[in-house]
N, C-alpha and C positions, 0 to 999 in steps of 0.2 A: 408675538404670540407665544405664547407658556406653553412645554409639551403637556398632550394631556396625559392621564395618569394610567398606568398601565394594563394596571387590574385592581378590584374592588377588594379580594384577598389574596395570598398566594400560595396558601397549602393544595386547591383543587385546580383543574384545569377551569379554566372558564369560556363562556361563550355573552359575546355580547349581543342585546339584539334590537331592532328599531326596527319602524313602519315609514310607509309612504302613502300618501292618496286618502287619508281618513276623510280628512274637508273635502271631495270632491264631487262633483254631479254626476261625473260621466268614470266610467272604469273602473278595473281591478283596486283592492287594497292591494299593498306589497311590503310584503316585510321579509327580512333579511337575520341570520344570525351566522356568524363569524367567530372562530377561535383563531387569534393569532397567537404565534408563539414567543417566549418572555425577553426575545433581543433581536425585535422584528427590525425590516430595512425602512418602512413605510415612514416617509418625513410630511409634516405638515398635515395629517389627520387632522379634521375640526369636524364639529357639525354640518350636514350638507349644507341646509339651506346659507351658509353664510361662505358659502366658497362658488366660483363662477361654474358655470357649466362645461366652459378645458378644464379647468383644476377637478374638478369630480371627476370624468371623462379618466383624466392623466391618474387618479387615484383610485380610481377602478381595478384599473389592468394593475398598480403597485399590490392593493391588496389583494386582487387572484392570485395574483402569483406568492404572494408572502405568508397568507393566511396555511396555519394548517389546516383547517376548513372553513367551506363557507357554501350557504345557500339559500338561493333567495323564493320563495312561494308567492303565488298569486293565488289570489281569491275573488271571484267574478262578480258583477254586479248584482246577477241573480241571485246568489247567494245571502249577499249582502241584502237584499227585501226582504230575503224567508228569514235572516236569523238576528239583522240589523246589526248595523257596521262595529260596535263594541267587539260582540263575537266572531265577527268576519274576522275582526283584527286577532284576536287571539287566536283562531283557527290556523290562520297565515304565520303568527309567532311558532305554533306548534307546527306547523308541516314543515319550519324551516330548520329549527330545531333537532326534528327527528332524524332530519335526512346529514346531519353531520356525523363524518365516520374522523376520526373519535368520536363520542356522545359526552359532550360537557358533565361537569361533576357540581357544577354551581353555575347560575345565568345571572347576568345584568341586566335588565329593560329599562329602555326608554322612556321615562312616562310614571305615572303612579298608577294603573292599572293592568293588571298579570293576573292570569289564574294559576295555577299550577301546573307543572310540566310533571308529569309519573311522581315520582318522589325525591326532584332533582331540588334542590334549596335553590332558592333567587332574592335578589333584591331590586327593587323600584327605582327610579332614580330621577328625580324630576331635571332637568336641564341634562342629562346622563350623558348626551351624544357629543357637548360641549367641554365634557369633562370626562370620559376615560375613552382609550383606542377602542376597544373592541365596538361601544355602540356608537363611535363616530365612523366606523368603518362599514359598521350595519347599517347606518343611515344613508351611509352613499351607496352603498350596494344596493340599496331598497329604493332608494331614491331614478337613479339612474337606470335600474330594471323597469324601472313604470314608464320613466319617462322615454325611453325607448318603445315598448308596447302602445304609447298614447300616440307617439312620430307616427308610428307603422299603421296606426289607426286612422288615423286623421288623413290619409289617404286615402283612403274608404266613404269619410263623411270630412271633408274642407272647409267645408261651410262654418264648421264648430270652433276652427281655430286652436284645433286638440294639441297642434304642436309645437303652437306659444302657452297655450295657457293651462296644458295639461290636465284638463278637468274640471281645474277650478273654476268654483262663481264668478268669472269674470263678469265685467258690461258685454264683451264681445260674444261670450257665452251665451250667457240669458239671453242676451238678442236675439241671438239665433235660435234658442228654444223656443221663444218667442213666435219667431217666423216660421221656422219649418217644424217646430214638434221636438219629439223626444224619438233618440234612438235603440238599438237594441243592445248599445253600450251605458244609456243613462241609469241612474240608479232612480226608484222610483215612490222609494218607501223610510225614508228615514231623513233628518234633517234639514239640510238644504234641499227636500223637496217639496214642502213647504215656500220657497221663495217661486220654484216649478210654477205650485197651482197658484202664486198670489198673480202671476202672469194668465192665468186663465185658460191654461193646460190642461 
């Protein structure tokens, strides 16, 4: 595996940033942004989804500790009804954002969709978490904050299987929405809630 690339320029500080949980039925969005510094310790950075759940875990604690900052936002299901999960997610980008002390001078996103952060310059980056540290870093921080909050949940409601399948459309899922209904964690107004009412919810 190739390292990935460090930063996308290097006259500003930058801040990398990614989400979590967009696809999902049930929970928070979470996104994540991270400035690391230019001769960081952190070995083996990739995109989350393609690394095990010890290896993200083990890479967590690397990048808290190595990042000059880092913070990760949630954004509630609720939320996600009133303003639909696009802008949940950008909300989530900006609260994570703000809350880094430094304050980036240039961002990296995840994805091809960004609004703008005050009048900080960014760039898009489609495969972006597979190809520079900072939003592979973001992706695991975002990644593993949710999937944390969906563990702690699923203790709550069992029956949904929140702590395999974290949200997602699974069969185990829908079944259960199926069977018992929709909780006060499901999302109820956007995408995959449509799959919701074809079940007759």
């Amino acid at each position: 595996m190739s390292p990935l690339i460090e930063s996308y320029q290097k006259e500003l500080t930058e801040a990398g940033v990614d989400e979590a949980g967009r696809g999902c039925l049930a929970g928070p969005v979470a996104a994540a942004a991270v400035i690391l510094p230019a001769n960081h310790s952190v070995v083996g950075l990739n995109d989350s989804k393609s690394l095990t759940p010890k290896r993200r875990e083990h890479l967590r604690e690397s990048i808290r500790s190595a990042a000059l900052c880092w913070h990760v936002a949630f954004i509630g299901n609720d939320t996600i009804d009133e303003v639909n999960i696009l802008r949940a997610t950008w909300m989530a980008m900006h609260e994570s954002i703000a809350a880094l002390k430094p304050q980036p001078r240039f961002i990296i996103v995840d994805g091809n969709s960004f609004i703008p952060y005050g009048d900080i310059p960014h760039k898009t980056i489609i495969g972006g978490d597979a190809l520079y540290a900072s939003i592979a870093a973001a992706s695991i921080l975002a990644k593993t904050f949710r999937d944390q909050f969906m563990e702690q949940i699923d203790l709550e409601y069992p029956e949904y299987g929140w702590k395999k399948n974290k949200g997602y459309p699974t069969k185990e899922h829908l079944h259960a929405i199926s069977r018992y209904g929709l909780t006060r964690y499901h999302r109820k107004s956007f995408g995959p809630s449509g799959r919701q009412l074809s079940l007759g919810i």
